[in-house]
C-alpha positions in Angstrom: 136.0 2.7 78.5 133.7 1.0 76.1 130.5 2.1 74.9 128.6 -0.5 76.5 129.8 0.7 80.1 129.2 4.2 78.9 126.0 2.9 78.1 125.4 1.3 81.3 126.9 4.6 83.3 124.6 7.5 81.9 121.6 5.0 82.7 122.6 4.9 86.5 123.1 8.1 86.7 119.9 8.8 85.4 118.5 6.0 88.0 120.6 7.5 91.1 118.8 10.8 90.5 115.6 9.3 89.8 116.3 8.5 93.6 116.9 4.8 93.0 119.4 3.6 95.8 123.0 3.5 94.6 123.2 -0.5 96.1 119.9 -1.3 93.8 121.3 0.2 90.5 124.9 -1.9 91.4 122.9 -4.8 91.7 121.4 -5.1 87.8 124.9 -4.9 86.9 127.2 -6.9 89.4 129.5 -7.2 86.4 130.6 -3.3 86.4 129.5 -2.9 90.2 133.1 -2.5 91.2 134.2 0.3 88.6 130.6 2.1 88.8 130.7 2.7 92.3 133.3 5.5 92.6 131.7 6.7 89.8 128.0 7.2 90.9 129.4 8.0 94.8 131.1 11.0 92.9 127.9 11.8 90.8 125.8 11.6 93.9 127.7 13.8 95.8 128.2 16.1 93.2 124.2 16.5 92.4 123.8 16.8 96.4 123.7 20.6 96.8 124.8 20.3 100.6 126.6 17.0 100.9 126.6 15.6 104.1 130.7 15.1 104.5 130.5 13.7 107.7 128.5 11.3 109.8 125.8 12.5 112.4 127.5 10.9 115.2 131.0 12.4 114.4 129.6 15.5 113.7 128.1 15.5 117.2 131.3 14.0 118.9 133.2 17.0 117.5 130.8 19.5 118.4 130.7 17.9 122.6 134.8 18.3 122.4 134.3 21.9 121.2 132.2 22.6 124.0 133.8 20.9 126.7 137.2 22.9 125.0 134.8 26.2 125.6 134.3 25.5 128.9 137.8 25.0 130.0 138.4 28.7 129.0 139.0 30.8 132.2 136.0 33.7 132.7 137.4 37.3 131.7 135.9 39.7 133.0 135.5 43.3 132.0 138.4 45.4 132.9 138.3 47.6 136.3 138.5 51.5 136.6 141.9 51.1 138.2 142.9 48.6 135.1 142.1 51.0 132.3 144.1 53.5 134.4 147.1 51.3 135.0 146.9 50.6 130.9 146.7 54.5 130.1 149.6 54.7 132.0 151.6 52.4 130.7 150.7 54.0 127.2 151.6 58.1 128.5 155.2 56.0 129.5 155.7 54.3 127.0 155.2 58.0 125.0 157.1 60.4 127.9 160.4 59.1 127.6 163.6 61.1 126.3 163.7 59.5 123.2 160.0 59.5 122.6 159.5 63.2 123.4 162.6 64.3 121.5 161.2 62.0 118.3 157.7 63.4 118.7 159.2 67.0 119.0 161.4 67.3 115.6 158.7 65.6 113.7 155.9 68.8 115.5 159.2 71.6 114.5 160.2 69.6 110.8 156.0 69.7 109.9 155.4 73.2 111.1 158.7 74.3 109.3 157.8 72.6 105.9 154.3 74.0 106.5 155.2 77.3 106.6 158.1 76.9 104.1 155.7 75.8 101.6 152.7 78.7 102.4 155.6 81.1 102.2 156.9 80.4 98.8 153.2 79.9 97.2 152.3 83.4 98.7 155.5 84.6 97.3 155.0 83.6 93.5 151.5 84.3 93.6 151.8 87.7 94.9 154.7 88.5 92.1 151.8 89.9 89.5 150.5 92.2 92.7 150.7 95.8 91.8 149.8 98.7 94.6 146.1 97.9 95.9 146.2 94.3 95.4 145.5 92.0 98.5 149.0 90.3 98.2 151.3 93.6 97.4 152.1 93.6 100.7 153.5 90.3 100.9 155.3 91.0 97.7 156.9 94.2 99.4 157.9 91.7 102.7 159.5 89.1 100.4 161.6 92.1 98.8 162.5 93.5 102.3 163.5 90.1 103.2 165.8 89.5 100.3 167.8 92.7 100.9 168.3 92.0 104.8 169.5 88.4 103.7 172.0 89.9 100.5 175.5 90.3 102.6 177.3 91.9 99.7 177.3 96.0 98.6 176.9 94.9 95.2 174.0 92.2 95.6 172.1 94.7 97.2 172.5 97.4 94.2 171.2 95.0 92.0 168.3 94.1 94.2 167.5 97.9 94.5 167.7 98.2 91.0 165.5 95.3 90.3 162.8 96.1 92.5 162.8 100.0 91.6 162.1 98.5 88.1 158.8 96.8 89.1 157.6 100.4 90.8 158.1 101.2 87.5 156.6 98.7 85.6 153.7 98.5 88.5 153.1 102.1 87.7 152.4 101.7 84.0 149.8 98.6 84.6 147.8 101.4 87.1 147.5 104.1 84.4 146.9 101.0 81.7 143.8 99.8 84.7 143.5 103.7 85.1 143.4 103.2 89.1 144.3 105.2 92.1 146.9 104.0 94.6 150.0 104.9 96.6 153.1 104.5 94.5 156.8 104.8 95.6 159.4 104.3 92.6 163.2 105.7 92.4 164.4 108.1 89.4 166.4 110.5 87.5 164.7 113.9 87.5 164.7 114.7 83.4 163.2 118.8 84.1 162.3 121.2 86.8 159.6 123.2 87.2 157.2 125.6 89.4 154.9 122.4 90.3 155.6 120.2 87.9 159.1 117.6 87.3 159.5 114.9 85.2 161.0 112.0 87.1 162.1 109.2 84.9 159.7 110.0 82.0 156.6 110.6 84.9 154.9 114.0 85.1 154.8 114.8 88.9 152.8 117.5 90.5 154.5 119.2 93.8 151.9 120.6 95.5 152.5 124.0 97.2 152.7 122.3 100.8 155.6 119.7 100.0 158.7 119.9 101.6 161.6 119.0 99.0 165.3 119.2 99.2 167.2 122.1 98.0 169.5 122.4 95.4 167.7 119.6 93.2 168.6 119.8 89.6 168.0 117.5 86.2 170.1 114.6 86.7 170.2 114.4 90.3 168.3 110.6 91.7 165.5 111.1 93.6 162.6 108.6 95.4 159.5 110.0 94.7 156.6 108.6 97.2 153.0 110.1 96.5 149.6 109.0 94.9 148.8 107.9 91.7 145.6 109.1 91.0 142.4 107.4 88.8 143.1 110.5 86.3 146.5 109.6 86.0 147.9 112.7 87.7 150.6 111.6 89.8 150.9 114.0 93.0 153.9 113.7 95.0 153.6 113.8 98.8 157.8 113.0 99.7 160.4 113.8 97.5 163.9 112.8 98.8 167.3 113.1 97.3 169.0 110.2 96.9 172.4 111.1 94.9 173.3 114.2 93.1 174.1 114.1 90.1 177.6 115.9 90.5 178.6 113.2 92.7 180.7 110.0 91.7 
């Protein structure tokens, strides 16, 4: 491209959108009519913000097609009572057959089972820090109940014992630490004898004069001591019960 048809380009273009026609700017230069003409057709649709593509009359022969198309179309009419029930129909079917209701009733028993699988074990491990008086201690004492009736084995449920005696224990020291009252139940070796007072695995415990114990308890025997812990610390025994003697094996 030369600079003389460079030139000659930039000043049609600035003719074409001075508005003057595209055949009257050709015409000053016939020479480089046939290589400007793409050119300014391109520049003038490009400066036309909504280019007219297409011809009036074949715009208008396209839109009497799309109507006459439009009337072809069959009427539809709104659906009857007894069409909507036909449809709901088809739908309860469609959801009532063997396989359907079997599908639909696993995935109701699997959701509700996961449900409550998963609510169990969070109300489990948050209840494990519950000591006597807490909202959850009785959830923590169901979980321990449920783990002994599920422990098939003598031995498994020795140990279980033994564990969970151990947090009555260790629940009983955090109550004097918080120096609150509450009903305590714990398993332990009685260490002395007295009028109204024992020591039951290292806890002072006052008999009051109305308790019912066992005879023939002496130091070493096991007992499970059931009573209230009081805000004082004074632990006041309301059951005592002998669970091995100490001169057995």
């Amino acid at each position: 491209m030369t600079d003389r048809f460079t030139a000659i380009l930039d000043e049609s273009i600035s003719a074409l959108q001075a508005g003057v026609p595209l055949d009257d700017i050709l015409a000053e230069v016939p020479e480089y009519a046939a290589d400007l003409r793409p050119l300014l057709g391109a520049a003038q649709v490009l400066a036309d913000p909504q280019p007219n593509l297409l011809p009036a009359e074949r715009k208008a022969a396209l839109r009497a097609e799309y109507l006459k198309q439009a009337a072809e179309l069959p009427d539809t009419q709104p659906w009857s009572g007894t069409q909507k029930l036909r449809a709901v129909v088809q739908v309860i079917k469609k959801r009532t057959t063997p396989a359907a209701v079997l599908n639909d009733a696993v995935t109701v028993i699997l959701t509700v089972f996961v449900t409550l699988f998963m609510l169990t074990a969070v109300l489990y491990f948050l209840s494990l820090p519950a000591i006597p008086g807490d909202f959850l201690y009785n959830v923590k004492r169901t979980a321990e109940t449920v783990q002994l009736s599920l422990s098939f084995s003598q031995t498994g449920r020795d140990q279980l014992t033994t564990e969970f005696n151990q947090r009555r224990l260790t629940e009983i020291e955090q109550l004097i630490e918080q120096n609150r009252a509450a009903v305590i139940e714990f398993r332990g070796t009685v260490q002395a004898v007295g009028d109204n007072l024992w020591i039951v695995e290292n806890h002072t415990v006052f008999l009051p004069n109305d308790i019912t114990i066992p005879e023939n308890i002496q130091v070493g025997d096991t007992v499970q001591v059931v009573g209230l812990l009081r805000a004082n610390n004074v632990l006041v025994a309301d059951t005592i019960i002998l669970m091995r003697n100490s001169s057995s094996p």
